[in-house]
C-alpha positions as YAML, in Angstrom:
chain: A
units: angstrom
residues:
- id: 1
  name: UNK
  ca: [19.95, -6.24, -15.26]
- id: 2
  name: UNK
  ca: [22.31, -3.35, -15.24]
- id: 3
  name: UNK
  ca: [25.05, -3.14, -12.82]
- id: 4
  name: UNK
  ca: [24.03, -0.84, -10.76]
- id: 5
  name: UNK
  ca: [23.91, -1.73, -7.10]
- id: 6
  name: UNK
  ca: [20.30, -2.73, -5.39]
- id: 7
  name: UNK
  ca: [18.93, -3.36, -2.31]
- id: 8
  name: UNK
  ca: [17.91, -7.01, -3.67]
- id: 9
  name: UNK
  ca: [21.50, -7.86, -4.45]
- id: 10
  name: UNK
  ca: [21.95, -9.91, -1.47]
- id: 11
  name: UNK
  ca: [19.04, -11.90, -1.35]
- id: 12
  name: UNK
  ca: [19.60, -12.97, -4.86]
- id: 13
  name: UNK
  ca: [23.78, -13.71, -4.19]
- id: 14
  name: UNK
  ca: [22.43, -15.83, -1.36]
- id: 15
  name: UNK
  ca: [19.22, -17.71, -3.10]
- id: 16
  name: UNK
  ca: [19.30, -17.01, -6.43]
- id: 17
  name: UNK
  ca: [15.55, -15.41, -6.03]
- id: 18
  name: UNK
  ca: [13.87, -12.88, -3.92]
- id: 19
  name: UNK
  ca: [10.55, -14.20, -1.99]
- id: 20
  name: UNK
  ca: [7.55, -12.06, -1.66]
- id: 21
  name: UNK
  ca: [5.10, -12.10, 0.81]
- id: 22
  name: UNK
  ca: [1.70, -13.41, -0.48]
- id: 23
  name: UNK
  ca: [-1.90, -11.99, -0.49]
- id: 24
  name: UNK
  ca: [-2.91, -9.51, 2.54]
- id: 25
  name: UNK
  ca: [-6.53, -8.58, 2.51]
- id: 26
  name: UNK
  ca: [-7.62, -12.17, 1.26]
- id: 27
  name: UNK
  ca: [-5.48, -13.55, 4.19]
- id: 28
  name: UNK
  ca: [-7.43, -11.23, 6.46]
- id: 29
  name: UNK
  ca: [-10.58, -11.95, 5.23]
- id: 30
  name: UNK
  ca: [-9.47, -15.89, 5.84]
- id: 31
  name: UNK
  ca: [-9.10, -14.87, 9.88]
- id: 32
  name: UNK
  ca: [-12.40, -13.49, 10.24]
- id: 33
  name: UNK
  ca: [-11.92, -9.66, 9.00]
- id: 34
  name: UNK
  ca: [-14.59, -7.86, 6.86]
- id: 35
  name: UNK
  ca: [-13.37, -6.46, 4.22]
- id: 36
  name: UNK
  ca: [-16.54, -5.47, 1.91]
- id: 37
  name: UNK
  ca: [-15.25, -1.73, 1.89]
- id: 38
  name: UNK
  ca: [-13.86, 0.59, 0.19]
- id: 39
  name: UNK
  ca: [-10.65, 0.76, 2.10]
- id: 40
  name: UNK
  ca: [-10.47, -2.71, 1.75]
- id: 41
  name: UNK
  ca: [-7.07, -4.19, 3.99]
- id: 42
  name: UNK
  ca: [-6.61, -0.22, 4.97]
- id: 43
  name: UNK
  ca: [-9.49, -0.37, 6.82]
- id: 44
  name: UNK
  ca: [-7.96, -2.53, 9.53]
- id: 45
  name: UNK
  ca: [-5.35, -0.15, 10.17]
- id: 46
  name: UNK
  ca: [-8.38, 1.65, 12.15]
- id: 47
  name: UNK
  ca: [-10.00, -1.34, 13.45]
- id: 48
  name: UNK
  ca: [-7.49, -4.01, 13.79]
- id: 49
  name: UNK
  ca: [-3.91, -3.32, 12.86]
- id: 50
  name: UNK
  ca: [-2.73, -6.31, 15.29]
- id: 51
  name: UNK
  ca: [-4.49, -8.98, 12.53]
- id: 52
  name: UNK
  ca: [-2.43, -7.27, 10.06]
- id: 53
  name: UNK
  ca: [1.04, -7.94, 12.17]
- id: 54
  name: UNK
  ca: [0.22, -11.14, 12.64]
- id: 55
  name: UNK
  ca: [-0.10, -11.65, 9.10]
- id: 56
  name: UNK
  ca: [3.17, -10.04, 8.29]
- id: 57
  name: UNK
  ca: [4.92, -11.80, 10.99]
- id: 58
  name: UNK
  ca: [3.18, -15.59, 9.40]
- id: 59
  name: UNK
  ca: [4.94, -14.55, 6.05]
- id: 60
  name: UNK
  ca: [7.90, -13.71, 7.58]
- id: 61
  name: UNK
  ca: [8.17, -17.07, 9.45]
- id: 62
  name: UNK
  ca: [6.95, -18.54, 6.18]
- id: 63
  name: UNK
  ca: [10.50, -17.29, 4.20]
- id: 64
  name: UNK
  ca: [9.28, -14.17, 2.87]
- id: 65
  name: UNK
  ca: [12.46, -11.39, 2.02]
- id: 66
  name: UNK
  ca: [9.83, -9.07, 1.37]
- id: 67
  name: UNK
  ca: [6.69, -7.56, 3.16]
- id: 68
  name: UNK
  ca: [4.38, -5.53, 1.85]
- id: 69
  name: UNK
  ca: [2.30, -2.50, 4.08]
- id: 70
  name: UNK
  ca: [-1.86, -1.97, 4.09]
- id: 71
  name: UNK
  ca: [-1.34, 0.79, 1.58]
- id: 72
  name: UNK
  ca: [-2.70, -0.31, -1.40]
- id: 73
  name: UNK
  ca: [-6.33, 0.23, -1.11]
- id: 74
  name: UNK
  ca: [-4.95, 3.64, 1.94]
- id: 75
  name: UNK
  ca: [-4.88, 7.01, -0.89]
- id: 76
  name: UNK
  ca: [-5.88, 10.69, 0.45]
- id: 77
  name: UNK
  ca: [-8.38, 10.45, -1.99]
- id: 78
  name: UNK
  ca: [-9.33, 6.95, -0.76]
- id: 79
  name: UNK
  ca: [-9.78, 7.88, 2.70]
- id: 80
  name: UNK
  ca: [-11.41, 11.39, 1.88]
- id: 81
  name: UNK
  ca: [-14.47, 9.37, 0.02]
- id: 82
  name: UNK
  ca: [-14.72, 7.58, 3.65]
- id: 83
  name: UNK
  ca: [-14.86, 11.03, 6.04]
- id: 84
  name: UNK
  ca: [-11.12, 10.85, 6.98]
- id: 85
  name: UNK
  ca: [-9.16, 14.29, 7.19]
- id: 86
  name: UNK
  ca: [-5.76, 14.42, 5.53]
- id: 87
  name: UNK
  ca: [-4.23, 14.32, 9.07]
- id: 88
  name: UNK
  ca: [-5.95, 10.78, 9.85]
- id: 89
  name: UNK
  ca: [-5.28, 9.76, 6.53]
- id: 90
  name: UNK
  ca: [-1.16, 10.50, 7.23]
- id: 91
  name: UNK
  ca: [-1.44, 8.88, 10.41]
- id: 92
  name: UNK
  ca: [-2.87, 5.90, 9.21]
- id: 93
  name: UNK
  ca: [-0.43, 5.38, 6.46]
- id: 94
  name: UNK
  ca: [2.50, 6.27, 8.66]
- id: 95
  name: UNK
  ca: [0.64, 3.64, 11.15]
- id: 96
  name: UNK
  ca: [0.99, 0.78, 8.68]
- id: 97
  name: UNK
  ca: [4.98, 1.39, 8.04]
- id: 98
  name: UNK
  ca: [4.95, 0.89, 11.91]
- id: 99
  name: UNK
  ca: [2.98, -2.04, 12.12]
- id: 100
  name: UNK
  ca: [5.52, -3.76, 9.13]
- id: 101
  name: UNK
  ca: [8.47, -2.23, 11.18]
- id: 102
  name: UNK
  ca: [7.25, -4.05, 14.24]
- id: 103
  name: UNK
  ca: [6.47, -7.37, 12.65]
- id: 104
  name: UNK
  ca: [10.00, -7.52, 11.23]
- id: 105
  name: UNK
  ca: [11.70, -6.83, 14.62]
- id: 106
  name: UNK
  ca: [10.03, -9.31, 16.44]
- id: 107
  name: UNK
  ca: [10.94, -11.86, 13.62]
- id: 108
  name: UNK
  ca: [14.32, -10.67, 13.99]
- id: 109
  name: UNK
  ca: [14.12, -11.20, 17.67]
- id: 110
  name: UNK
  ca: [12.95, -14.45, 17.57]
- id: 111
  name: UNK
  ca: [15.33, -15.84, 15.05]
- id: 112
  name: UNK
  ca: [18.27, -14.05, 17.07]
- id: 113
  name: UNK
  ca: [20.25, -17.27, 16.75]
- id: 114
  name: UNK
  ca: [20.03, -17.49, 12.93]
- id: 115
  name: UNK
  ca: [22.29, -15.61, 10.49]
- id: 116
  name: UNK
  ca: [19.33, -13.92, 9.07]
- id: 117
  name: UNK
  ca: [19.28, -11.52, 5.99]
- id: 118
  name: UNK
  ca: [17.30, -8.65, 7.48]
- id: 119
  name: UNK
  ca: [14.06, -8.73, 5.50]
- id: 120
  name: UNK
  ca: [12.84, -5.61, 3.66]
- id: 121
  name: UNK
  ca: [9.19, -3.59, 3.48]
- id: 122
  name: UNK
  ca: [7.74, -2.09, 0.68]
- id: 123
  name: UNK
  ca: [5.09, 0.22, 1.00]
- id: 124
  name: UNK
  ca: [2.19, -0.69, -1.28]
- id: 125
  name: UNK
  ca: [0.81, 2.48, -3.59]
- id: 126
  name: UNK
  ca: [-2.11, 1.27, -5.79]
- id: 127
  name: UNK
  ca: [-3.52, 2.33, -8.63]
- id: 128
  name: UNK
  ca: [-6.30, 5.29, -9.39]
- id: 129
  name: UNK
  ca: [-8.81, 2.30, -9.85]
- id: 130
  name: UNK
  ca: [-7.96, 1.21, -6.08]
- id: 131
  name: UNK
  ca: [-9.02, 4.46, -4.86]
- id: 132
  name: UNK
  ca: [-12.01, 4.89, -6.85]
- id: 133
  name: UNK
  ca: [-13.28, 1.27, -5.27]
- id: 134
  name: UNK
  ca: [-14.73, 0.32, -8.59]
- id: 135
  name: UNK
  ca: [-12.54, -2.13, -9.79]
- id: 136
  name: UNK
  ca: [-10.97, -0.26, -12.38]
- id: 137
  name: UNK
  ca: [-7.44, -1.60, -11.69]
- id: 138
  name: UNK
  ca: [-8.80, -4.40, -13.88]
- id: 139
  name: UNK
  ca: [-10.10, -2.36, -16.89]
- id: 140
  name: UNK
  ca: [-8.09, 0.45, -16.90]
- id: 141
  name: UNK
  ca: [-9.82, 4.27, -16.62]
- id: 142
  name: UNK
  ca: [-11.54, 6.29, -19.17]
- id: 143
  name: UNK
  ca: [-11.18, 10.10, -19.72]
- id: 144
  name: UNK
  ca: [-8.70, 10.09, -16.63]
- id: 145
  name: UNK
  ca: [-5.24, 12.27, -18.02]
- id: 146
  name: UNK
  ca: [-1.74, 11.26, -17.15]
- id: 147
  name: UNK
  ca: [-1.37, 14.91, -15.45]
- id: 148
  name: UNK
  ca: [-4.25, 13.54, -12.83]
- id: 149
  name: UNK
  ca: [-2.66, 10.17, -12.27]
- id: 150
  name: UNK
  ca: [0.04, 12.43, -11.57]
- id: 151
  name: UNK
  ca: [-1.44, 14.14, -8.86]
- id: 152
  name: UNK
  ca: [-3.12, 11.19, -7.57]
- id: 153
  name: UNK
  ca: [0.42, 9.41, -6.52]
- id: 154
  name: UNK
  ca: [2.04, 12.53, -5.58]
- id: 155
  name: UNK
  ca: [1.24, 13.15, -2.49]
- id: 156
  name: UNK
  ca: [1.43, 9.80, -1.16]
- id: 157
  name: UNK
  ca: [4.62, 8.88, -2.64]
- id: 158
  name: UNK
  ca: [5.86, 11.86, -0.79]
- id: 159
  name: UNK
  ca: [4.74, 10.36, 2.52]
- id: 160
  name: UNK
  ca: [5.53, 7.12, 2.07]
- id: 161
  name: UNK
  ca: [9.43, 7.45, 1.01]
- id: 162
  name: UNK
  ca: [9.21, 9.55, 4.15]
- id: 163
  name: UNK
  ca: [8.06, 7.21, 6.39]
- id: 164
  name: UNK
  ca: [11.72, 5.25, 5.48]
- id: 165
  name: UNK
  ca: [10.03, 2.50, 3.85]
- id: 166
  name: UNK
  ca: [13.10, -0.19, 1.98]
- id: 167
  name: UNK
  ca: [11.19, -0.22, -1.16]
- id: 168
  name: UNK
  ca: [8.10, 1.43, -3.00]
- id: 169
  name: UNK
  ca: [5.25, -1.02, -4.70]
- id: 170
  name: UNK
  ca: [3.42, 0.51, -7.62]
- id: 171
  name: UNK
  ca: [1.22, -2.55, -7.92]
- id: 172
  name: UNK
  ca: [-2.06, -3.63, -10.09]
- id: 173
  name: UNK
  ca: [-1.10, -1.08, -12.78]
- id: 174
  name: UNK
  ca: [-3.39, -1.85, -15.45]
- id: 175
  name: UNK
  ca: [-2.83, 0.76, -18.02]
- id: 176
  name: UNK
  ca: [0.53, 2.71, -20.08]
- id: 177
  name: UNK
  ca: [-0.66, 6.32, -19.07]
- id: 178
  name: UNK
  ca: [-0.40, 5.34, -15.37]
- id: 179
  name: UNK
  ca: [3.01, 3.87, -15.70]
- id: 180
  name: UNK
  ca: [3.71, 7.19, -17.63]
- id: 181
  name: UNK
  ca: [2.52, 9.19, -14.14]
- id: 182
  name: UNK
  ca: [5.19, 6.65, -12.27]
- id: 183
  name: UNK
  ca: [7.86, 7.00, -14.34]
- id: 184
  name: UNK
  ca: [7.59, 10.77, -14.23]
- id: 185
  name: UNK
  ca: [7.07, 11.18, -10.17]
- id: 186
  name: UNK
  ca: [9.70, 8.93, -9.81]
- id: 187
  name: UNK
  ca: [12.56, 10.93, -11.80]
- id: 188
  name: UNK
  ca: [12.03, 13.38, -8.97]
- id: 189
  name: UNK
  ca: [13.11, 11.34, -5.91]
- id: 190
  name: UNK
  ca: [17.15, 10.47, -5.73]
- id: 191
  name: UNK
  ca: [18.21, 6.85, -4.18]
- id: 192
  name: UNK
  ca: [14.21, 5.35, -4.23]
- id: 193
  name: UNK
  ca: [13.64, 2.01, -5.19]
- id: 194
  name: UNK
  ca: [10.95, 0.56, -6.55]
- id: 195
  name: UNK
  ca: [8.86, -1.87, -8.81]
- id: 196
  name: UNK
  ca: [6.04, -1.03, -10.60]
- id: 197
  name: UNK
  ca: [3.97, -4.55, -11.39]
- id: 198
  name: UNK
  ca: [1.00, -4.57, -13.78]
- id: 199
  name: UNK
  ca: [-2.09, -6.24, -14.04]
- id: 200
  name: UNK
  ca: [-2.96, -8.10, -17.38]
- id: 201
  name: UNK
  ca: [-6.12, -9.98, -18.81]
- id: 202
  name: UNK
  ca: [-4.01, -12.33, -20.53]
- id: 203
  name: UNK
  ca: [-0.65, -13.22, -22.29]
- id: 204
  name: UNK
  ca: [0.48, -9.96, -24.22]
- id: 205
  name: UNK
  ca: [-1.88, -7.50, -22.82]
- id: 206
  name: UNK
  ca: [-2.60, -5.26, -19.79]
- id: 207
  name: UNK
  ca: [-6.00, -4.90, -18.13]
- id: 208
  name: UNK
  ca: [-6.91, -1.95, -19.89]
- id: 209
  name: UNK
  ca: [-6.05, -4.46, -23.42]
- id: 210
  name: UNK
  ca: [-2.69, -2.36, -24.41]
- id: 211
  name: UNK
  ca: [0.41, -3.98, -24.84]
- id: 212
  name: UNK
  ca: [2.54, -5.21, -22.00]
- id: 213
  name: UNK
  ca: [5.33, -5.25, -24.09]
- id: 214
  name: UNK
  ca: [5.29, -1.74, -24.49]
- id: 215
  name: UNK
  ca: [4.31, -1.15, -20.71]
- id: 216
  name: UNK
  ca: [7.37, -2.45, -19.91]
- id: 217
  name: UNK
  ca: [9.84, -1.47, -22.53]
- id: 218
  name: UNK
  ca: [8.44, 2.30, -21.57]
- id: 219
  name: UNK
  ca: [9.88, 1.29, -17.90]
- id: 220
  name: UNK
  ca: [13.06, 0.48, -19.11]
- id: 221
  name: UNK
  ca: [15.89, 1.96, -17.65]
- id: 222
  name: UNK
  ca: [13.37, 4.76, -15.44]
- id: 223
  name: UNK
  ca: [14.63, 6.59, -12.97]
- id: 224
  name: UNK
  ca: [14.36, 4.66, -9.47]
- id: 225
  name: UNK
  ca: [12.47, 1.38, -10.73]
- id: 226
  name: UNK
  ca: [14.16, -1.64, -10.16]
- id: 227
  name: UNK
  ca: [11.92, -4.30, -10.97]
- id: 228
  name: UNK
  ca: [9.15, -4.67, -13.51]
- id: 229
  name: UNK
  ca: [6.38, -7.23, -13.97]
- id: 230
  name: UNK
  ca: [2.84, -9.00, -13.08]
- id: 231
  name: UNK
  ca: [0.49, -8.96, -10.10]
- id: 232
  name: UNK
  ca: [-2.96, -10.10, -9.54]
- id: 233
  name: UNK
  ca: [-3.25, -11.53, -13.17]
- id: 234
  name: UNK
  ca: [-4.45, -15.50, -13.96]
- id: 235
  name: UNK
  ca: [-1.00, -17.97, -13.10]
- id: 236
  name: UNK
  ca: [-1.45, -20.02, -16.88]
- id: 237
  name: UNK
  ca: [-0.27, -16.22, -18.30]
- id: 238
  name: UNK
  ca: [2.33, -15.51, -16.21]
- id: 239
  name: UNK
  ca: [5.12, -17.61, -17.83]
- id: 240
  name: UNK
  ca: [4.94, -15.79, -21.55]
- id: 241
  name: UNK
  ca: [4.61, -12.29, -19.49]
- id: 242
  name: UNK
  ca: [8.27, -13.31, -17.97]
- id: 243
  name: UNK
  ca: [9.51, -14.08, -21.20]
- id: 244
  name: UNK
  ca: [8.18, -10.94, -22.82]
- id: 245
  name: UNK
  ca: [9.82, -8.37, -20.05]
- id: 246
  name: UNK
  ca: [13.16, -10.34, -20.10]
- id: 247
  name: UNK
  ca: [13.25, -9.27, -24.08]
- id: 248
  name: UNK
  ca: [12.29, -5.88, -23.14]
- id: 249
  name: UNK
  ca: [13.82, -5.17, -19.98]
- id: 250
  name: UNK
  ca: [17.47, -4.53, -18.13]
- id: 251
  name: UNK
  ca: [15.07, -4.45, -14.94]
- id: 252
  name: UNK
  ca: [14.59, -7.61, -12.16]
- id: 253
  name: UNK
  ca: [11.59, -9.15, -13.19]
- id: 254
  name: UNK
  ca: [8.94, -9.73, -10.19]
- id: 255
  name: UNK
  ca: [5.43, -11.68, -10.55]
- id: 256
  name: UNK
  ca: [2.97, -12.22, -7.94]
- id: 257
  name: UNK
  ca: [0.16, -13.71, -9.65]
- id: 258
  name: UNK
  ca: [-3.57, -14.84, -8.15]
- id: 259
  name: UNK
  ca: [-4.80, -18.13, -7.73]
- id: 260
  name: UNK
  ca: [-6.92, -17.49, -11.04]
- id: 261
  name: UNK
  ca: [-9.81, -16.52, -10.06]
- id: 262
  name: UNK
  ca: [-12.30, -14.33, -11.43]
- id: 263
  name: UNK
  ca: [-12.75, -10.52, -9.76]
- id: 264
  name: UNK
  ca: [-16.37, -9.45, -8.83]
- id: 265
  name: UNK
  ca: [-16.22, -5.62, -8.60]
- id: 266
  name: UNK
  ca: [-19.95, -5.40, -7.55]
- id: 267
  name: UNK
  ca: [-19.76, -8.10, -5.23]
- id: 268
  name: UNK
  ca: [-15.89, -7.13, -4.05]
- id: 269
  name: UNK
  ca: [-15.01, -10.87, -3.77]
- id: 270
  name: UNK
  ca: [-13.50, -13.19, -5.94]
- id: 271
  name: UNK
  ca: [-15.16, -16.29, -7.99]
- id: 272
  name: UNK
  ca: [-13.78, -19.62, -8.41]
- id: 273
  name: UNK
  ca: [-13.00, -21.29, -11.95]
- id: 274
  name: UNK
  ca: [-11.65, -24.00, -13.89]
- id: 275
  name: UNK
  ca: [-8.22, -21.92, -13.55]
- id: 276
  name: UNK
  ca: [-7.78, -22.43, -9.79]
- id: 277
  name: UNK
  ca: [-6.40, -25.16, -9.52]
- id: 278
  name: UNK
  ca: [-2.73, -24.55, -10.64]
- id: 279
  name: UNK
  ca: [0.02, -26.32, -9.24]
- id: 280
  name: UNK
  ca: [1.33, -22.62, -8.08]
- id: 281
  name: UNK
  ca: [5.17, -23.99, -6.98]
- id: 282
  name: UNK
  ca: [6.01, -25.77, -10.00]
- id: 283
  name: UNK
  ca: [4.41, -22.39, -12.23]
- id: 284
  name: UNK
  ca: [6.79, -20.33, -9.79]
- id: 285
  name: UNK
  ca: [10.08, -23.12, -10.69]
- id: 286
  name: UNK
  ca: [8.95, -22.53, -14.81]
- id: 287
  name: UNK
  ca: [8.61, -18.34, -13.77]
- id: 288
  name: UNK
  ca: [12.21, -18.58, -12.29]
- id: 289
  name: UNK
  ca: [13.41, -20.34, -15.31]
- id: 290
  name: UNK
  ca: [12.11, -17.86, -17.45]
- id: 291
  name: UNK
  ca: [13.80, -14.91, -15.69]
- id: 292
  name: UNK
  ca: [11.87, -14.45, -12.79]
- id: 293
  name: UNK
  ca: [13.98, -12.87, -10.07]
- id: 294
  name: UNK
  ca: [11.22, -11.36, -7.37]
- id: 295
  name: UNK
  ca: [8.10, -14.16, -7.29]
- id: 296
  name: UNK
  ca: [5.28, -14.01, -4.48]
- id: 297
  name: UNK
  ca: [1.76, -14.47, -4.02]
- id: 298
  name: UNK
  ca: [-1.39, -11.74, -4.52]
- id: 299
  name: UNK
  ca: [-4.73, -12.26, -4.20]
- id: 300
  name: UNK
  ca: [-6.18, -15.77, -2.19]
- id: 301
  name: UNK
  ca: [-2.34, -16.71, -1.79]
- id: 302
  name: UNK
  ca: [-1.13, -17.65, 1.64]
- id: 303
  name: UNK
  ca: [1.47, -18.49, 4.25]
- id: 304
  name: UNK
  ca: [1.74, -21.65, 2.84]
- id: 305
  name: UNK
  ca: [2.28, -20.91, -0.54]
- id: 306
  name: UNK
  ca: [5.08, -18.71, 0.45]
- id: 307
  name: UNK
  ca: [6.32, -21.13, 2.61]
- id: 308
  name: UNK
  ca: [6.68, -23.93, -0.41]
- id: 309
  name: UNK
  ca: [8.46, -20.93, -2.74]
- id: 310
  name: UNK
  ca: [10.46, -20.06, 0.48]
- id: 311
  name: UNK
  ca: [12.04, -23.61, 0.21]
- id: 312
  name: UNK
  ca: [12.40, -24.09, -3.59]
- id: 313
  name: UNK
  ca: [16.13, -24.26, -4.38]
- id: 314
  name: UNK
  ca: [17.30, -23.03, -7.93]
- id: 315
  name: UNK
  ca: [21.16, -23.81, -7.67]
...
């Protein structure tokens, strides 16, 4: 990592590892919430954003330095596909900053007598695939240019660095021409922070089969991106991912893997295997070993996960 100052640097003098919060829209679907649409965990924000708090405020009570917003599946063109006017669609992304916002204060508030490091919130941007609700995020896109990924972000990167988030989360990447759009918005905005976390089909390669190596050694040193790595990919590939950003990266390293399941786009749920059953705290003591500096939970991860990374010590 280079030694330029971040906004992780003190949770990582203090625990040697930052802790991510763990799946949301699996979490909700786990407390009742119906989530076979395509706004997925946005479309709470509409029908239930106090489910969402409390789910922010369990992972915050679980150890989580980190938080992540009901964005990812909430894009203009996302909510246009579902009848929502641009206005709505602003209001409902600038709703879930203020739902994360009010989780973390009343965490704060109840741990008043603690010496607490205030914990951050990034606002979620998925990819083009998220939008389009067709579970491209796991193949990558054909015939879709870098210029229109470009566009796609643009507008709600705008909003959401407006909205004051601590960090920005380009998450589920699964292809290089979409990092290229990232990389390029990003070089525009001065003091953001963010990660941009790809999703990969196995060891070496990205969803969309190109070369994570090269993903992330075309992040290096970017304007604004802090951390690079892995989210919603199989656990068993996560360990030689680490190992192959750490050789191609001055960046913090952050993985958030699934529970190893299989993703049914038709079906939008997810399908159990003989991969699920991964001892996911001692993979996330081997990812920290290898370099790992950021380490959550996505998809079918919970509170409890979180909680056993929360108390893992590496000292």
């Amino acid at each position: 990592m280079s030694n330029k100052a971040t906004i992780l640097d003190s949770f990582l003098q203090a625990q040697g590892f930052v802790v991510l919060d763990g799946a949301l829209a699996t979490e909700l679907e786990a407390r009742g919430a119906d989530l076979n649409h395509a706004l997925w965990s946005a479309k709470l924000l509409n029908e239930n954003p106090a489910l969402i708090k409390e789910v922010h405020m369990d992972y915050l009570h679980a150890g989580a330095n980190i938080i992540t917003t009901a964005t990812y599946q909430a894009s203009f063109l996302g909510f246009e596909n579902q009848g929502h006017t641009k206005e709505e669609a602003i209001q409902l992304m600038q709703l879930s900053l203020k739902i994360a916002e009010e989780a973390r204060e009343a965490y704060l508030q109840s741990n008043k007598e603690r010496q607490l490091l205030k914990p951050l919130i990034a606002a979620s941007i998925g990819p083009y695939g998220a939008a389009k609700a067709d579970g491209s995020e796991y193949t990558g896109y054909v015939g879709v240019t870098i210029e229109e990924l470009i566009e796609f972000h643009s507008a709600r990167l705008a909003l959401l660095v407006q909205s004051g988030a601590d960090l920005i989360a380009f998450e589920t990447i699964p292809c290089i021409d979409e990092a290229i759009a990232i990389k390029t918005l990003l070089e525009s905005y001065s003091g953001v922070q963010a990660w941009v976390s790809f999703s990969c089909k196995n060891d070496t390669q990205l969803s969309s089969g190109e070369s994570f190596k090269e993903a992330v050694s075309i992040l290096n040193k970017a304007d604004g991106i802090i951390a690079v790595g892995v989210n919603c990919t199989a656990p068993q590939y996560i360990s030689s991912l680490v190992q192959i950003a750490k050789q191609n990266t001055n960046q913090f390293i952050i993985v958030y893997p699934n529970k190893g399941e299989q993703y049914n786009a038709v079906l939008k749920q997810w399908e159990s295997n003989q991969n699920c059953n991964v001892d996911f705290l001692n993979q996330a003591k081997l990812w920290i070993a290898s370099g790992a500096k950021i380490i959550g939970g996505c998809c079918r991860t919970s509170p409890l996960n979180i909680k056993q990374l929360s108390q893992l010590s590496v000292s």
